[in-house]
N, C-alpha and C positions, 0 to 999 in steps of 0.2 A: 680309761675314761676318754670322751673326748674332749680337744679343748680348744680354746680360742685365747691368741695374745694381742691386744690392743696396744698399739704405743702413738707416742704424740708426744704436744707440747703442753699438756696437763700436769696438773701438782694433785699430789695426793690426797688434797682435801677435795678437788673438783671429783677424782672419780670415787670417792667415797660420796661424795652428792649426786653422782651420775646413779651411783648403785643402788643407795638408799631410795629411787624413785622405782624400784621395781623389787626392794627385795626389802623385808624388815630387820629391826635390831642389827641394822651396822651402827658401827662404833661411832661412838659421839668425837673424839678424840681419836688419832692418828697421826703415824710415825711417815718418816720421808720412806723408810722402806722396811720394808718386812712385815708388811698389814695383812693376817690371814682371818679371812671367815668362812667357817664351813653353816651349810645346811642341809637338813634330810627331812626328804617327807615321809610325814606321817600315813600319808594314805599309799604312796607308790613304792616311798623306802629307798626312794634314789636318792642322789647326793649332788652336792654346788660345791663348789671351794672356790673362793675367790683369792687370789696372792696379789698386790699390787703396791705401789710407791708411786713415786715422781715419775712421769713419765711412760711406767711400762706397767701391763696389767695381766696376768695370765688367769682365765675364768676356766675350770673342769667339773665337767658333771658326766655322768653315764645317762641322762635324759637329754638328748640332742631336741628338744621342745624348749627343754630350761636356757639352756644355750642360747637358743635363738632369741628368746621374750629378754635377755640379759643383754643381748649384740642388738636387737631394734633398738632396744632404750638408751644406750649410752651412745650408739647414731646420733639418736634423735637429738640428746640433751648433747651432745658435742659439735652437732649441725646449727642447735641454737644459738650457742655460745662461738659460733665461726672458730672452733678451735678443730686444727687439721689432724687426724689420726687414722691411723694404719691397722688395720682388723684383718687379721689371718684364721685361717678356721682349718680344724686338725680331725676330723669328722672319724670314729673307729666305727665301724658299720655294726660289729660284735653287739655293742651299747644298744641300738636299738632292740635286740632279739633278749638279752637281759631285762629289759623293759618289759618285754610281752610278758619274759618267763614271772617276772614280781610279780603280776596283774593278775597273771593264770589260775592261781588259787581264787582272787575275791569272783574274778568272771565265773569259773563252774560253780561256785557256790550260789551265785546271784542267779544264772541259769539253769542251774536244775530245778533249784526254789520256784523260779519260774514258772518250769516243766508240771511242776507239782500242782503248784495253784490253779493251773490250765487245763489240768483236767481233775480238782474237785467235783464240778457238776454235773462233769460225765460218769465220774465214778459213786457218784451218790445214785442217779438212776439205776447204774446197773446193781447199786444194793440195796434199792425199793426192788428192782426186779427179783430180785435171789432170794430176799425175803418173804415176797409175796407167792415166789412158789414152796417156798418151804411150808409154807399156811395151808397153799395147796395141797401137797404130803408129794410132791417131785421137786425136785431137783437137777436143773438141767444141766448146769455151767460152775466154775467156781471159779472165784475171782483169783487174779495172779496175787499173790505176796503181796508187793510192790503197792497195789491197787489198794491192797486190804489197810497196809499201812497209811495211804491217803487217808482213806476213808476215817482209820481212825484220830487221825490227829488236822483232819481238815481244818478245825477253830487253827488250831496254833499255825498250823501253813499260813492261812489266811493271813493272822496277826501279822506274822512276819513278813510277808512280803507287799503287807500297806507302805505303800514309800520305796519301798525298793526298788523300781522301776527308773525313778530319777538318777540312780546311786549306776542303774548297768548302765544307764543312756550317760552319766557324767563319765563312767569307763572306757564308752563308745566313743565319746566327744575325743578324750586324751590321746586315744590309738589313731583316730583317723587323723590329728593333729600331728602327730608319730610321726606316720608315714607320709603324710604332704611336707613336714621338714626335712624329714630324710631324702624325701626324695628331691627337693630343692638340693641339699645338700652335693648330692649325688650328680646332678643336672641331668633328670629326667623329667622330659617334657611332657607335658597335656595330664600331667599328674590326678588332676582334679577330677579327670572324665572316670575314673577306674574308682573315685569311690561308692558311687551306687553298689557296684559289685563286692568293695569291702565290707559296707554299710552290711550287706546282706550274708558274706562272710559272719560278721559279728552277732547277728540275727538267726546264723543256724550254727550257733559257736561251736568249733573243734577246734582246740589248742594248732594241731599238726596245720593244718588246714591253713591255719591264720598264717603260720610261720612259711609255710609253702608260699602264702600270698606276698609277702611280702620277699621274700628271695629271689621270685618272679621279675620285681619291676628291680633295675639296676642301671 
């Protein structure tokens, strides 16, 4: 995991306050030391741990995004409160490319579905057309497998992929998010200019492909 150890002139009740401004169900109650809270998501499967007491704070996750939205905020609310603290950042590059690999399964799945729905009404033509010569008594062409199973279950495609559009693009949003922390992380400049070419990476998705893009920029 990577991680990040914050220390200062805080009490453990402040960064239980710091924390609780970005993360749910921290502890109501807290000890001078030994306060651990883990979290995982649901939707990516990554994980938080926060360890922290009087004074010192060690935050780890394998999502270097979580990391960060965790280190703006306790800035932020340690900037407000003029209390001085010291943030080190322990960045394992690994963590990002696990991150892809969790995603990879819901990404082909949202994307083939895709594939599918995108060419329902190509493939209903071509089996008005196949029908219509069979009427005739020829027979020109025969649709691939693939095709035939569109065709037959085009309702249910359909169903399925109403809404799922939002679900790839919220996948898209997290990855490009990904890779502009890491590459902050990293201290690689003009970061931002190279996501069009991500964006479109994700747009004509290949697992390998992504993972190439990303080993690229260092």
């Amino acid at each position: 995991m990577s991680s990040m150890k914050v220390r200062g002139n805080f009490t453990e009740n402040e960064m239980n306050t710091w924390l609780s401004l970005c993360l749910m169900d921290t502890p109501q109650h807290v000890e001078e030391e030994g306060n651990v809270v883990c979290y995982r998501s649901l939707f990516t499967g990554s994980w938080l741990v926060c360890e922290y007491g009087k004074k010192d704070a060690v935050i780890k996750s394998d999502s270097i995004t979580s990391l960060t939205i965790v280190k703006d905020s306790i800035m932020k609310s340690a900037s407000l409160k003029k209390t001085a603290i010291d943030v080190s950042f322990d960045m394992r590059d690994e963590c990002s490319f696990s991150l892809l690999q969790l995603l990879h399964p819901k990404i082909q799945e949202l994307y083939e579905l895709k594939q599918k729905a995108d060419l329902i009404e190509t493939v209903k033509e071509l089996k008005l057309q196949q029908e219509q010569e069979v009427l005739g008594g020829e027979k020109t062409f025969e649709l691939p497998q693939e095709y035939e199973a569109i065709a037959a279950n085009a309702e249910v495609i359909a169903r399925e992929q109403k809404g799922q559009p939002k679900k790839l693009e919220y996948i898209y949003g997290i990855i490009v998010d990904l890779f502009m922390d890491r590459a902050k992380a990293l201290g690689v400049q003009n970061a931002e200019t190279k996501i069009p070419a991500l964006e479109h990476c994700l747009r004509n998705y290949d697992y390998q492909q992504l993972i190439n893009f990303f080993k690229s920029f260092k």
